[in-house]
N, C-alpha and C positions, 0 to 999 in steps of 0.2 A: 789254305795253301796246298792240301793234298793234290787237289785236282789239278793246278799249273806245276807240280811239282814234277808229277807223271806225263803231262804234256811236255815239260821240260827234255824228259829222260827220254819221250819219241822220237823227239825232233833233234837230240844229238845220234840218234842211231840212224834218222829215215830222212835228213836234211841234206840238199847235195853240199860238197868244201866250197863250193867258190859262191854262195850264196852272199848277193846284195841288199841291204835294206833301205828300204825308200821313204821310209819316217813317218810318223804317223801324230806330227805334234797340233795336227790340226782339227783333230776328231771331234763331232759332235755326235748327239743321242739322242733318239727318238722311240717314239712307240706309237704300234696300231693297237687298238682294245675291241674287244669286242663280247660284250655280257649276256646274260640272261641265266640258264640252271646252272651253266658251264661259262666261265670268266675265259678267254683267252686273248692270251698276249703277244704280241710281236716285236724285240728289240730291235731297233737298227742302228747301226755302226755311219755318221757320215762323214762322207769326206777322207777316206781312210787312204793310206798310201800303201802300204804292206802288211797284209793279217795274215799269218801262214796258222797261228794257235790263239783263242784267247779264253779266258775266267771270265766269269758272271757275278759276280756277289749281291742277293736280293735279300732284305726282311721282307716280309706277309702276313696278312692277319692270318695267323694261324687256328684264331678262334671261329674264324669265317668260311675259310678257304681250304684246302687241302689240295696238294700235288697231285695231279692226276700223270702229267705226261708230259714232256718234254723232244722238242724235235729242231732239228735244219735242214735247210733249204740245198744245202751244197756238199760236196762229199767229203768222208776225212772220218774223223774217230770222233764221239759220241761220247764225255765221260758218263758213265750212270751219277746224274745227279744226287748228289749228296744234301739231306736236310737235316739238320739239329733244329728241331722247338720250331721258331721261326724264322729261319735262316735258312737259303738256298744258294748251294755252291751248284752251277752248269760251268763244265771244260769242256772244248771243242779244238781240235787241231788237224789239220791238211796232213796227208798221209806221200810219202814219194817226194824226189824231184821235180817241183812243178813253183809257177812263182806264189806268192801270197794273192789274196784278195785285195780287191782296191775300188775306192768309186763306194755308191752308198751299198752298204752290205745288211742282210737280215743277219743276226748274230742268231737268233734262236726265237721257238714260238713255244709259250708255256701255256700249260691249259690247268685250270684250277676246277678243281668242284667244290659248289657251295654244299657248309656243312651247318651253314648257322643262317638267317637272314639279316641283312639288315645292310650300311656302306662299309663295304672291303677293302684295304689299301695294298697297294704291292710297291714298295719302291727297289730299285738299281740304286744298290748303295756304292759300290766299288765295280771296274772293268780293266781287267789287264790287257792289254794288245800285246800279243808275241810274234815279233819279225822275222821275215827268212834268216836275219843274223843272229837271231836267239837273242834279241833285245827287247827287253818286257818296260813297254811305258802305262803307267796304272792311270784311273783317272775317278772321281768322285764324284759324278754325274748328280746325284740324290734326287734323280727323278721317281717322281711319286702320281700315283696313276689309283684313282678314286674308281670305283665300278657301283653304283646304284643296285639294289636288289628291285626287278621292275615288281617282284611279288609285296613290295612293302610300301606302302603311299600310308599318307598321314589322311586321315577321313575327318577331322576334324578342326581346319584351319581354313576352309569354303569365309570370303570375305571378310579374315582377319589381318590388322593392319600389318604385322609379321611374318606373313603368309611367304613372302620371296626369302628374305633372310633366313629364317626356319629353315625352310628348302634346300638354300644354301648350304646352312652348316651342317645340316641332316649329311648332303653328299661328302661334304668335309670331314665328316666323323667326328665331330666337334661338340657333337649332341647325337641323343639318339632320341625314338618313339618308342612310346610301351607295346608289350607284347599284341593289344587291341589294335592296333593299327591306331593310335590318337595319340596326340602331344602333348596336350593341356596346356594351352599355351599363356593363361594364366592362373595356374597353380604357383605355388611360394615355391623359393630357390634354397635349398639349405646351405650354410654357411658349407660344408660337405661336398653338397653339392657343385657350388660354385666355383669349391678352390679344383674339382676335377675336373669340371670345365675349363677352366682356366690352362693348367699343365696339359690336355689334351690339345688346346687352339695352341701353346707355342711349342708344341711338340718335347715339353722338356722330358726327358731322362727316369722315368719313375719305374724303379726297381722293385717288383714283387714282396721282396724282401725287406725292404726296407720299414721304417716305424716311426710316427710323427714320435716326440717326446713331451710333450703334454701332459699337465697334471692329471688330465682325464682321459687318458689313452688308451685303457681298455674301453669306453664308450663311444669309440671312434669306429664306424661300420669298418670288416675288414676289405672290403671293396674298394674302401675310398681312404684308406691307411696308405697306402705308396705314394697316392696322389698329393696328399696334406702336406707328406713327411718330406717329398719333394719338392712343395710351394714354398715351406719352413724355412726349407735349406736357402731355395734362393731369394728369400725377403722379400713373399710375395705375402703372405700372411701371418698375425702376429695371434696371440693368445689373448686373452682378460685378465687384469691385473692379479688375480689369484692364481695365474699359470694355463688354465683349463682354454681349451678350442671352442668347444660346444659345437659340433659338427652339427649335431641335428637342431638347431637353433635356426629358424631363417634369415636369412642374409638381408639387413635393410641396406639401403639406397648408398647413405654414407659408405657403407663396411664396404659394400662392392667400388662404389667409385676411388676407395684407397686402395684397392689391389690392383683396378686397373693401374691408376699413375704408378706404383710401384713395377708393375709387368714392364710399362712404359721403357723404366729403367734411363738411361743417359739420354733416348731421344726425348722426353720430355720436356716443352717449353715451361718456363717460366711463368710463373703467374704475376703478369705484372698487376693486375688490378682485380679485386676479387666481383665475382658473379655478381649481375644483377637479378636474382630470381625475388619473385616478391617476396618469399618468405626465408631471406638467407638470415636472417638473427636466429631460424631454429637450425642450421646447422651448428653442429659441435666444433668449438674450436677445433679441435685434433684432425677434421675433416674439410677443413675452407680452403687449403691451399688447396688440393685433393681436386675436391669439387670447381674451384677456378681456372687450374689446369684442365681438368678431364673436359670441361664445360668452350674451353678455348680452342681445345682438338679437336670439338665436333665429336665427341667417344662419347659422353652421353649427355641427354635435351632432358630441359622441363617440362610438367604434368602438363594436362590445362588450367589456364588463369597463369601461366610462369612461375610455377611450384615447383621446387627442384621435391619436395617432401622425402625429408634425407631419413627420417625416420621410419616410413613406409617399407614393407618387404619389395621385394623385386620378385616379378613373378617372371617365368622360362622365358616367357618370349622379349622382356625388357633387357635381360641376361644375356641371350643368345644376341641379340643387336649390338648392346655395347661391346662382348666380346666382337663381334665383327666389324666395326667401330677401329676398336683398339688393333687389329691385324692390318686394316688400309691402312692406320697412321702411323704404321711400323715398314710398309713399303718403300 
């Protein structure tokens, strides 16, 4: 709020009395991107009727990215951008007696430099439009603008059957590769691992701070602690009857396709009739509704020979599909 506060306080001293507003309740949001060692961005305002002032409110990988620079296209005042952590406030306001902007407008072009490698996310969380009448209408745009590191390619996914999906969620920040440039796209999934995939693909809420509470909770990486403690919360993943997670336990077949239907949450179908996989007598009761639902959404297929082998681990690349699976059937 500092920065529309002070735009506020310009535009009562530097706005002319008889000032009309022409309304702005039709606005949409866009952006140009443009990447490589330096990320830059370009917001645009459409459809706008009167912008004499407006606020920006962006998060950023801050782990990725850093504020290089900030600029626009048109004349008026410039607030110096304010950053806390990952959060960026840009204010802009038209200076003198003159009408607002209108028609598509560039609000501002932000230029990042890469500090880390790997897919960087910037989204427009919030947008104020402030009218020649000093009428501020906000909006929640939550466009979110993915940028590839073109220095980072995966060298080891050449004619593997996950090779587009992978790709996909690589850009999606959904999964990452190791520092080698490789993915291992069939290495095991830890239960760990999984549940931070998981909160990373629906974007949940996972606070720093926060602590799974698990019997075995100081053996829980602190890396993947916010992530757990936040799939807990929302009855994405459960414990073993003695209380314990087991993070670094690999995730079989079964465990992951219950956190899928659980992700699912209310759009999940019904399982009117259970799986034909040929080997459905070895899944676990606790997992056949699970598996008939997940198997009826098309989220996840059987082996070869129509083995669902619920007891088998899941390795990254079966993971990264099904998670990507489970996000179309959430469209």
């Amino acid at each position: 709020m500092k920065g529309l506060l002070l735009l506020l306080c310009l535009l009562l001293v530097l706005l002319p009395s008889a000032a009309l507003a022409a309304g702005n309740s039709s606005v949409g949001f866009g952006v140009r991107a443009d990447g490589g060692k330096t990320l830059q961005m370009t917001f645009v305002a459409k459809q706008t009727g009167d912008v004499y002032a407006y606020e920006l409110d962006f998060t950023f990988d801050a782990q990725r990215l850093k504020l290089k620079e900030a600029s626009v296209g048109h004349s008026g005042f410039l607030v110096t951008p304010i950053v806390e952590r990952d959060r960026i406030r840009i204010a802009h306001t038209l200076v003198g007696p003159k009408p607002g902007l209108a028609g598509d407008i560039e609000l501002v072009t932000v230029v990042f430099e890469r500090i880390a490698m790997g897919v960087a996310s910037v989204t427009l969380d919030e947008v104020k439009l402030v009218d020649a009448a000093i009428q501020t209408t906000t909006y929640a745009p939550a466009l979110k603008v993915y940028a590839e590191d073109s220095a980072f390619t995966l060298n080891d996914m050449d004619g593997h059957w996950a090779k587009k999906s992978i790709e996909e969620a690589v850009l999606r920040d959904i999964v990452h590769g190791y520092s080698d440039g490789t993915f291992r796209p069939e290495h095991k999934v830890t239960r760990a691992e999984f549940a931070a995939l998981l909160v990373r693909a629906l974007e949940l809420p996972a606070q720093p701070a926060m602590q799974p509470a698990f019997a075995d909770a100081e053996r829980i990486p602190a890396w993947a602690a916010p992530s757990i403690a936040m799939a807990a919360g929302a009855g994405l993943i459960a414990g073993y009857d003695d209380g314990a997670f087991r993070a670094d336990k690999p995730i079989v077949r079964a465990e992951m396709t219950a956190m899928l239907v659980r992700a699912m949450g209310d759009a999940a179908p019904s399982a009117s009739a259970f799986s034909s996989f040929a080997d459905a007598d070895q899944i676990p009761g606790w997992a056949k509704s699970a598996v008939a639902t997940a198997a009826g959404a098309n989220i996840i297929h059987g082996k070869p020979g129509n083995r669902f082998a619920p007891n088998e681990h899941t390795t990254r690349a079966e993971a990264v599909v099904a998670i990507l699976n489970l996000l179309e059937s959430k469209v």
